[in-house]
C-alpha positions in Angstrom: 101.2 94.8 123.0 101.6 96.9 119.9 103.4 100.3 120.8 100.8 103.2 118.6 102.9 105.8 119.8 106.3 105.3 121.2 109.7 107.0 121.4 112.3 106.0 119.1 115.7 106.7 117.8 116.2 108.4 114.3 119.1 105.9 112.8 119.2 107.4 109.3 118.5 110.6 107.3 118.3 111.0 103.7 117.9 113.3 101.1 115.0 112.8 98.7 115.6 113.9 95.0 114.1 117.3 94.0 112.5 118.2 97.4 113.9 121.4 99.1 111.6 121.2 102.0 111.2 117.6 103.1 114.0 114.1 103.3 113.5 110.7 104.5 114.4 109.6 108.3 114.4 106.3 109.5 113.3 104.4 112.7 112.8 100.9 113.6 112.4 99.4 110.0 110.0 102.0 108.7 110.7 105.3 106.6 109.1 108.5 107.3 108.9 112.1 105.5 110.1 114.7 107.6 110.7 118.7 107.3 114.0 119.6 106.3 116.4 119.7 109.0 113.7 119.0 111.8 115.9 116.1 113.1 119.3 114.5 112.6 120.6 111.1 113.3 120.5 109.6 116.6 117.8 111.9 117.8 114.9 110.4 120.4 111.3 111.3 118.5 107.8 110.3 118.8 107.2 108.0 116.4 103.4 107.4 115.5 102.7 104.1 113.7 100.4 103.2 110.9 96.5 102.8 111.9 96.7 105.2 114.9 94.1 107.5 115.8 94.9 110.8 117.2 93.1 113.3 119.7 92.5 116.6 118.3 95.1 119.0 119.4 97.5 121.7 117.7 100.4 119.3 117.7 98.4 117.3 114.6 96.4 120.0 113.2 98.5 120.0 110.2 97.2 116.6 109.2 93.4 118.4 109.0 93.2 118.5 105.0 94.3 114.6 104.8 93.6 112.9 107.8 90.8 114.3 109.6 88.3 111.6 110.6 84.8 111.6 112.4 82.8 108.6 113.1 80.3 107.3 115.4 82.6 104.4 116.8 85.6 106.3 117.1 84.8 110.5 117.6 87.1 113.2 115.9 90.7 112.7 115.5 93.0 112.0 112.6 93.8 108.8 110.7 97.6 107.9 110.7 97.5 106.0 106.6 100.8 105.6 104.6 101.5 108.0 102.1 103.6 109.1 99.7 105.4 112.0 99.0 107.4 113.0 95.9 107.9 109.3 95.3 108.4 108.2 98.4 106.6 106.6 101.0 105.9 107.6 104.4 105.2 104.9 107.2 103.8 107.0 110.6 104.7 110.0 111.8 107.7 111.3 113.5 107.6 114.4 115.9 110.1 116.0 118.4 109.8 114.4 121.8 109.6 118.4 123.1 106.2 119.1 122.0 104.1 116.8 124.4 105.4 118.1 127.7 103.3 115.7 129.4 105.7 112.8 128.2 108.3 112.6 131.2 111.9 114.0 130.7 113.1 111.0 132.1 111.3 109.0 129.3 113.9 106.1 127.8 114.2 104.4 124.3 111.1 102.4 123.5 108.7 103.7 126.0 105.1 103.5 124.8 103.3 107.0 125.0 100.0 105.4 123.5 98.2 106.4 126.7 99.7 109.2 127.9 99.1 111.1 124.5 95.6 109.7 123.8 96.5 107.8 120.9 94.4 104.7 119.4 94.4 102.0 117.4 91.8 103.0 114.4 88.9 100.4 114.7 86.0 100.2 112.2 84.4 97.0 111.9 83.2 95.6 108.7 79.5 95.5 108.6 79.1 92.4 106.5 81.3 90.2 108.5 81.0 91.6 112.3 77.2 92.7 112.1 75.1 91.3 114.9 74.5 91.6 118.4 77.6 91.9 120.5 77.4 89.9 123.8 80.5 90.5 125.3 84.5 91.0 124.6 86.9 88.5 123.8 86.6 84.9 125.7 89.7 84.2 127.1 90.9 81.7 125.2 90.4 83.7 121.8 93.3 86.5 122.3 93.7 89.1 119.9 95.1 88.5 116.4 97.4 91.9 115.8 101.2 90.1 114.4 104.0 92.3 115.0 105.0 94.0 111.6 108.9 93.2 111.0 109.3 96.8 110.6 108.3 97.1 114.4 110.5 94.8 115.6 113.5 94.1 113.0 115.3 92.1 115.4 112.4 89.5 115.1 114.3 88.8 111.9 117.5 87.3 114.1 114.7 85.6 116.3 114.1 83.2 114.0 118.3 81.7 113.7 118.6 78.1 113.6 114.5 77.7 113.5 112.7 75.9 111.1 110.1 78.3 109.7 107.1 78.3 107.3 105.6 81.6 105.7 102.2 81.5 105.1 99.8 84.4 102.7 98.4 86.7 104.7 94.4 86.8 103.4 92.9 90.4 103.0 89.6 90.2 105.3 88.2 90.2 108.3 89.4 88.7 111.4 87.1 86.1 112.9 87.2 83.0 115.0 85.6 80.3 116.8 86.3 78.5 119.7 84.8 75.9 122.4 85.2 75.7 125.5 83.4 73.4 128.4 80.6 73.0 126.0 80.1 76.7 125.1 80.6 78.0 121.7 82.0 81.3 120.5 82.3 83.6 117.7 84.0 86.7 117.6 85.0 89.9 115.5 88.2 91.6 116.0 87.3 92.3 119.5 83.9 91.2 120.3 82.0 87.6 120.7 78.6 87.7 118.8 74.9 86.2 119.0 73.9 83.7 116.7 70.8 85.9 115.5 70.5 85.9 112.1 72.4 89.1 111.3 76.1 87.9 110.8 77.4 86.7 107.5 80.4 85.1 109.8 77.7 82.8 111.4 75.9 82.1 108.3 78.7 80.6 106.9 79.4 78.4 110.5 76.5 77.3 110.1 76.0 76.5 106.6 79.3 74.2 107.1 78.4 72.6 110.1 81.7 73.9 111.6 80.1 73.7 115.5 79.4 70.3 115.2 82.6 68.8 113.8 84.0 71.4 116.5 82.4 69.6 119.1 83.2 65.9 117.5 87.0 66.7 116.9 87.1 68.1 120.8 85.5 64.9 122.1 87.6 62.2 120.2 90.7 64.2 120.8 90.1 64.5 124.8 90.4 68.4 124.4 88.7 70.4 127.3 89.4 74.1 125.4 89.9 74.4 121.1 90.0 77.5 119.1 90.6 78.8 115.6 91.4 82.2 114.2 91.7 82.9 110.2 90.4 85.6 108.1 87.0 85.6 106.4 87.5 86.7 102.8 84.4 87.1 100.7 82.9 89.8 98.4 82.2 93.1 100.3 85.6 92.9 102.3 88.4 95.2 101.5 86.8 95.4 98.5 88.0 91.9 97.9 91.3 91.7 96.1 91.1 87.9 96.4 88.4 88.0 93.6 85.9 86.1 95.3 82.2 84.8 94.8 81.3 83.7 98.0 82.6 83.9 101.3 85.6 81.8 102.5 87.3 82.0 106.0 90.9 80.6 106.5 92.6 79.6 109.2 96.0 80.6 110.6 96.0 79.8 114.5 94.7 76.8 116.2 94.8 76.5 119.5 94.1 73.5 121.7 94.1 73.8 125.3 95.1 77.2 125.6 98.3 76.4 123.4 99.4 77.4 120.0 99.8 74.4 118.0 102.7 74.0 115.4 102.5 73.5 111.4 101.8 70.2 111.2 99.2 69.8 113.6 97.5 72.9 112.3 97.4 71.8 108.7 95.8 67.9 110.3 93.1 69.7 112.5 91.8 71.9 109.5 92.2 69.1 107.5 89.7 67.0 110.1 87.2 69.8 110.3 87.3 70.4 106.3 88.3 73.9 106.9 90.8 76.1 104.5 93.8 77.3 105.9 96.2 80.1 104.7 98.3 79.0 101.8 102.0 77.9 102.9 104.1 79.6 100.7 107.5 78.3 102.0 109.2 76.2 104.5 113.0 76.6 105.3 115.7 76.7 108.0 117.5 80.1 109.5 114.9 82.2 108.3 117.9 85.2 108.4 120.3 83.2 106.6 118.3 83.7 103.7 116.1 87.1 104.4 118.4 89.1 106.4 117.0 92.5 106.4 113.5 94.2 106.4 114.2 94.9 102.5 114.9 91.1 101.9 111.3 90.6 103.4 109.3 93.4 101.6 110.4 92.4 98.2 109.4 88.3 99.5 106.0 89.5 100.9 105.1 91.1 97.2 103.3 89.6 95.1 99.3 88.9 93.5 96.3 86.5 94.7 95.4 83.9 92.7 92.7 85.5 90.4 95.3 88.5 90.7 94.3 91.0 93.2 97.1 92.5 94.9 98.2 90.3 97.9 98.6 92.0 101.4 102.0 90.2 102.2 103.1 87.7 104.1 103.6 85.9 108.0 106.4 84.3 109.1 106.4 81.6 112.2 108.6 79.3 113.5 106.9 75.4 112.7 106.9 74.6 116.7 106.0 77.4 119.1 108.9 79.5 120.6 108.2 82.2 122.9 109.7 85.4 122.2 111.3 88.0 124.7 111.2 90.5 121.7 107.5 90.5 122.1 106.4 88.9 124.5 104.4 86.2 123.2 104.9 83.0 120.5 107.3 83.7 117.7 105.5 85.8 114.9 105.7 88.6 112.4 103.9 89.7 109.5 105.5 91.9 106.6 102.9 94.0 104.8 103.9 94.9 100.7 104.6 98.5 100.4 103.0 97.7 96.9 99.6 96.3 98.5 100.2 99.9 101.1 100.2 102.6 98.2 97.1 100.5 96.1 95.1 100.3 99.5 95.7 104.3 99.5 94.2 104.6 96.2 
């Protein structure tokens, strides 16, 4: 589960050119602006990732001016965005440990303070793709579809020695998938199943394809009691749609059949069965850190341009068969976001 809020340890501090009042400290594989002098290497802080939502109170009132948020889905708080500050660009937030005195004293390297300090993921659905009437959460066998950012976790990175990998394009949409299951069919948002009634763009396009049907086909030829897939639906209207497109077009990135994560190969034959897209493969290889040792090897793979030349979001990196990760806790994954795509989103 990802960690919003957690504590961490301050590895680096550096000086940023022509700034008296503010340097650069470093945690995990992300860089944050900090006051002058308000930590120094090796010190525990809360660090605050990208996307959280924070509660009101004086700790983050300084954030008012730029961060400040009110909406009906997720109340007051304040919106944790990268930023960038006299050139350089800030990933979270970092704050002593010793201003949330509810965080236990006995509180050790890597605990997740989400919960205890109120913080949330920031959630606001996009109403042309997740519009309709919700009918429940997630079905089980369609979990959540959050990768673990390298930055996160760097030593994902060493996770991957002596696999064969692929890195596919991570699609700037929505995320959306479908799934059957002893003869009922699902569709879901981010973090709800919907109705079929007339009001999502998401079924519209199911629909239009015939993608429940050759669902139901594939399932009954291939002896499969459980089958889902999760992509990203792309279209115009989304993230104000860097991919340049003219009509809507979901891709898939996770098939599962039987409550397993398939591998590369089967997940390319299955879409290619149903006549579904798929995320582009942009590379295949061996010893993934043999060749992309650090977080900085990664950023500068993950930039890049769409097709039709709309800034692309970065990349995600998988093993081609399965392996279950301590690290995480789950199948072998990451995603590396382009600082460049970060700063243009910002805009």
């Amino acid at each position: 589960m990802r960690k919003l809020a957690s504590i961490q340890r301050i590895w680096k501090i550096e000086p940023i050119e022509g700034a008296d009042r503010i340097e650069l400290a470093h945690v995990l594989g992300w860089q944050c602006v900090v006051n002058k002098g308000q930590f120094k290497e090796q010190d525990l802080a809360v660090y605050f990732e990208v996307d959280s939502f924070l509660p009101i109170r004086p700790e983050f009132e300084f954030m008012r001016a730029s961060s400040y948020k009110n909406t009906n889905i997720m109340g007051e708080g304040f919106r944790l965005r990268t930023m960038k500050f006299r050139g350089q660009i800030s990933q979270g937030l970092l704050l002593p440990v010793l201003e949330f005195p509810e965080i236990p004293a006995e509180a050790e390297l890597g605990t997740d303070v989400s919960e205890v300090l109120g913080v949330r993921k920031w959630e606001i659905e996009e109403k042309i793709t997740t519009g309709g009437t919700v009918i429940g959460t997630l079905p089980y066998d369609i979990p959540h579809t959050d990768e673990t950012r390298v930055q996160t976790e760097p030593g994902l990175i060493q996770a991957f020695a002596g696999l064969e990998y692929y890195i596919s394009t991570k699609m700037d949409g929505s995320s959306h998938s479908i799934g059957l299951d002893e003869d009922e069919f699902h569709v879901t948002g981010h973090n709800y199943e919907y109705k079929d009634d007339g009001t999502s763009a998401f079924y519209e396009l199911i629909n239009k394809r015939g993608i429940r049907e050759k669902l139901e086909a594939f399932a009954e030829e291939n002896g499969l009691r459980t089958i889902t897939l999760q992509g990203e639906l792309c279209a115009p209207g989304i993230q104000k749609n860097p991919l340049k497109l003219t009509s809507p077009e979901w891709y898939v990135f996770t098939v599962r059949e039987d409550g397993k994560r398939v591998g590369l190969e089967r997940m390319l034959k299955v879409c290619e069965a149903l006549q579904i897209e798929h995320v582009p493969i942009e590379e295949t290889g061996f010893d993934l850190p043999s060749k992309y040792p650090t977080v900085d090897a990664l950023l500068e793979r993950a930039d890049g341009e769409y097709p039709k030349g709309g800034k692309k979001e970065g990349i995600v990196i998988r093993p081609t068969e399965p392996v279950y990760c301590e690290l995480i806790s789950a199948s072998l994954s990451m995603k590396v976001v382009s600082n460049k795509y970060l700063l243009k989103k910002e805009k």
